[in-house]
C-alpha positions as a Markdown table, in Angstrom:
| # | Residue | x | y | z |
|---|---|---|---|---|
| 1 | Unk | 42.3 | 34.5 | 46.0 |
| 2 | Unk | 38.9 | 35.9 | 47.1 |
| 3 | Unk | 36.0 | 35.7 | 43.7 |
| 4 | Unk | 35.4 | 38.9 | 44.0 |
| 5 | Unk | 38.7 | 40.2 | 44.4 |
| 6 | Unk | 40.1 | 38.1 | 41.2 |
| 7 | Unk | 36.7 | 39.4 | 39.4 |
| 8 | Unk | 37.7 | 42.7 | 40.2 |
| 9 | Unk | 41.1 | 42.2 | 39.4 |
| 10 | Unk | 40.2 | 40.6 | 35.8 |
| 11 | Unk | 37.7 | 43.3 | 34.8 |
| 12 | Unk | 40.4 | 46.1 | 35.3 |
| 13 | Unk | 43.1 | 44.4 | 33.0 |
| 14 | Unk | 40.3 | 43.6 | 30.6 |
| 15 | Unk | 38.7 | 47.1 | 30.4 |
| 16 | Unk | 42.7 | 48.8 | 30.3 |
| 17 | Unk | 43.5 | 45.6 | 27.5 |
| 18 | Unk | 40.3 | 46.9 | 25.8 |
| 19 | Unk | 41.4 | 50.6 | 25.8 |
| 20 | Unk | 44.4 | 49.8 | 24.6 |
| 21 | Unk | 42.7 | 48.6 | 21.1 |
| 22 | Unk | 40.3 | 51.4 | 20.8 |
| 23 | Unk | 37.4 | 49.1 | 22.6 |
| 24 | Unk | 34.8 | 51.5 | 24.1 |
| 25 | Unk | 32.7 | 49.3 | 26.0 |
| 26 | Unk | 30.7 | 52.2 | 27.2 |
| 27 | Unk | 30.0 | 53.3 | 23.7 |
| 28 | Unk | 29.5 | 49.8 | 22.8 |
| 29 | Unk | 27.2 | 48.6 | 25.5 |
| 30 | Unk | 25.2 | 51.9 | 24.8 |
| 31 | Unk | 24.8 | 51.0 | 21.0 |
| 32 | Unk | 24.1 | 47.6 | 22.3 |
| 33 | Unk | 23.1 | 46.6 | 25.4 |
| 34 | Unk | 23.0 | 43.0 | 24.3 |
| 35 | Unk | 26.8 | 43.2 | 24.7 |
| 36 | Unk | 26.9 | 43.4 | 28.5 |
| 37 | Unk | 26.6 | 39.3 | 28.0 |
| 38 | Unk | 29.8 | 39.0 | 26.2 |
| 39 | Unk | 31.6 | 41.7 | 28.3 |
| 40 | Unk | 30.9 | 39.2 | 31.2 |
| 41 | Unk | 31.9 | 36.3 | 29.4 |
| 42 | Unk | 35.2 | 38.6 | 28.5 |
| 43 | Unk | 36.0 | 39.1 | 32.1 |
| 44 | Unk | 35.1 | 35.1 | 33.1 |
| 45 | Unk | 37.5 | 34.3 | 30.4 |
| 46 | Unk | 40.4 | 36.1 | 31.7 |
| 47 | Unk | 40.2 | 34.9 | 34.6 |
| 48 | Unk | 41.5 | 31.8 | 33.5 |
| 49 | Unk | 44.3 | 33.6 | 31.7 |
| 50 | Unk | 47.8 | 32.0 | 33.0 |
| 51 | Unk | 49.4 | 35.4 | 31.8 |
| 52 | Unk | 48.4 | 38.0 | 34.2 |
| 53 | Unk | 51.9 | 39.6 | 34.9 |
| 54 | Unk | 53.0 | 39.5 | 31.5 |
| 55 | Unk | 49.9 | 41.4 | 30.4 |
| 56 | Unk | 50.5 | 43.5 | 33.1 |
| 57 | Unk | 53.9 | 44.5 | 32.1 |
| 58 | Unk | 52.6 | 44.5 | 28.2 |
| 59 | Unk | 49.6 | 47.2 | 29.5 |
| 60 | Unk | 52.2 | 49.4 | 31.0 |
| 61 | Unk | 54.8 | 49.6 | 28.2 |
| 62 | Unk | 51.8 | 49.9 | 25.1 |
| 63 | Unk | 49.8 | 52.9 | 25.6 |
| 64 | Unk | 47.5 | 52.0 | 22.4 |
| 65 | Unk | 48.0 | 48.7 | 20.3 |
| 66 | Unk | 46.7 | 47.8 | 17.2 |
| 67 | Unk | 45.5 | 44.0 | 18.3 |
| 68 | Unk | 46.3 | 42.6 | 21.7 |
| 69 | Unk | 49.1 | 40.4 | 22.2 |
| 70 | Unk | 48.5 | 36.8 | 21.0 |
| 71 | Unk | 47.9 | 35.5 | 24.5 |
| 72 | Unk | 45.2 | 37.4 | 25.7 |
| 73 | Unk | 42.3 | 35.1 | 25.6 |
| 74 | Unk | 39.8 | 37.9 | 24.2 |
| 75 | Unk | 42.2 | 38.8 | 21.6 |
| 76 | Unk | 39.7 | 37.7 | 18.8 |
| 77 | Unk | 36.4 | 39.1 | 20.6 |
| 78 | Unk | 38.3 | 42.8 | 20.9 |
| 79 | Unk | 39.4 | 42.2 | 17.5 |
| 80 | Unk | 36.0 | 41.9 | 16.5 |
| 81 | Unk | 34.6 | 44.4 | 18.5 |
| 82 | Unk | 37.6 | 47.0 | 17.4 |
| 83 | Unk | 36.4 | 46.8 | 14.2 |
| 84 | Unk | 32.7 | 47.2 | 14.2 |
């Protein structure tokens, strides 16, 4: 797969995974623009997720969630950031 075509593809299932557990990035990053380093990192790491279509199948039946499903690699990090 192309880089910049599995970047893209990453970044869309983490920014609809984030949604789905009330992360705002936007509103995040604009509180805290030292964040955009660990949204990065968030994207890099699920790119080596081994789960893709079962996230994408868990994305389309859970229209909000109140943690993301154990194997999603950022689960902890959007857990955090859910919070605060």
């Amino acid at each position: 797969m192309n880089l910049f075509k599995k970047l893209d593809d990453h970044s869309d299932l983490m920014g609809k995974m984030s949604q789905k557990v009330g992360v705002d990035w936007s509103e995040k990053l604009a509180d805290n623009p030292e964040l955009a380093r660990q949204y990065r990192g968030a994207v890099m790491t699920c790119t080596h997720c081994r789960s893709v279509g079962e996230c994408k199948g868990w994305q389309a039946e859970h229209a909000s969630a109140e943690e993301a499903p154990d194997y999603c690699l950022n689960k902890d990090l959007l857990g955090r950031l859910a919070e605060g």
